[in-house]
N, C-alpha and C positions, 0 to 999 in steps of 0.2 A: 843739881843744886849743891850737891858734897864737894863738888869737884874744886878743888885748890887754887887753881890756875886756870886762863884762857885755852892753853893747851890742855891741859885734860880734859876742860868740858868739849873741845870738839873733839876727845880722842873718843870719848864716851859716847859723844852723837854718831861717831863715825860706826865706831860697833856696834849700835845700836842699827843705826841702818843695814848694816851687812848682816847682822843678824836676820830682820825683817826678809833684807830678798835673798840671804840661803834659806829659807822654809821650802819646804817642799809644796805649797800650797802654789796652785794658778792662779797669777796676776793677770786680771781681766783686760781687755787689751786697748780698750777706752782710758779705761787709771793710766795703761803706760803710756798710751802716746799724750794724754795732758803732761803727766811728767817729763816725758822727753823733747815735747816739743816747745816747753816754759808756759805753756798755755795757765799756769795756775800761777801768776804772778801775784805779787802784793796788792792788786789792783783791778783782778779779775770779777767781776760780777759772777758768784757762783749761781746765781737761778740762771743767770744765762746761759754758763754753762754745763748744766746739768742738760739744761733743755737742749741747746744743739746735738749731746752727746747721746738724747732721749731715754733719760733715766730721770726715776725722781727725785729730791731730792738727797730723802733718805737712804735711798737705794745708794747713789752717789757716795757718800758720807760714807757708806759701809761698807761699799768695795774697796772705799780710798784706805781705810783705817784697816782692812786685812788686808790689805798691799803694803801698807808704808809704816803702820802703829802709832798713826794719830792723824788728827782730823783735817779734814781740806782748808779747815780757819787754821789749825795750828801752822799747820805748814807756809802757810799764806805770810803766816806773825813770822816766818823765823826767813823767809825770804826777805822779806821789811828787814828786819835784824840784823841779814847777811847785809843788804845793800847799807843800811846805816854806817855800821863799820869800815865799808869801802869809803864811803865820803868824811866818815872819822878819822880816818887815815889822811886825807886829803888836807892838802895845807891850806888851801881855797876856804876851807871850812875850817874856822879858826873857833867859831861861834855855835852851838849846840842848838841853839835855835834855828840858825837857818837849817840847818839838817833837816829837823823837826819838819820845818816849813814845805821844804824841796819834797818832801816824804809823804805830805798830807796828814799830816798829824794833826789832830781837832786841835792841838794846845798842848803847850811845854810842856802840862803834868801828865799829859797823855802819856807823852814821848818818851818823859825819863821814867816813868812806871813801869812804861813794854820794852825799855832797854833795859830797866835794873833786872827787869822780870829775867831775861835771857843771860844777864853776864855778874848780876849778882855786885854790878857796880853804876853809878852816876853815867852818862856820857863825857862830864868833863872831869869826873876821876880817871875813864877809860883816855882820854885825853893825855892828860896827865903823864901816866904811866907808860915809859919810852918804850919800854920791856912786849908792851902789849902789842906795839904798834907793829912790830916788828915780827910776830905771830901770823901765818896764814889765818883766812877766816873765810876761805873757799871751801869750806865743806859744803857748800849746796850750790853758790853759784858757777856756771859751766865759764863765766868771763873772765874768773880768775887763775883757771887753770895755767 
């Protein structure tokens, strides 16, 4: 939330993560392969996946958050976040609402609450601002690389 810029805040998320998996602690091997295989999208039913993965759900929660240093919802919100800004980007998407909409967003105030929440600006200030557009915002999604 201090962070300046677009750029610092995912310079800050990025060492934040690295920080996370240089620990020397064991990532359980369930937490990696959801992570690695996208299995923990913006869109994933977590009781369901806890249950295929046969943990509870707190159990879940607690491995994920000494894997990763925050929770399988957080993470879920900031994959939502990454893909917003792909389609912010997108000239198709002129209008902040549809985004909203395409996203599953209960409703506009939902939408610009959980994107100010993350960038500390509107969606159509993030709009706006040519500077921003122009910023990578693949710190989590593997499509943008």
């Amino acid at each position: 939330m201090d962070a300046q810029s677009h750029q610092q805040r995912i310079e800050v998320m990025c060492r934040f993560i690295l920080d996370q998996t240089s620990k020397k602690s064991t990532v359980h091997i369930s937490i990696m392969q959801m992570v690695l295989a996208n299995e923990l999208d913006d869109q994933t039913d977590l009781f369901k996946l806890h249950n295929q993965y046969g943990m509870s759900e707190r159990t879940m929660e607690r491995l994920f958050k000494n894997a990763m240093g925050i929770s399988p919802k957080t993470y879920q919100r900031l994959v939502r976040f990454e893909k917003t800004l792909a389609l912010l980007k997108n000239p198709a998407f002129n209008n902040s609402g549809s985004v909203g909409h395409v996203l599953n967003y209960t409703d506009q105030s939902h939408f610009i609450k959980d994107f100010k929440q993350f960038s500390n600006l509107t969606p159509l200030q993030f709009q706006k601002n040519n500077f921003l557009l122009s910023e990578s915002s693949a710190f989590i999604s593997k499509e943008e690389s």
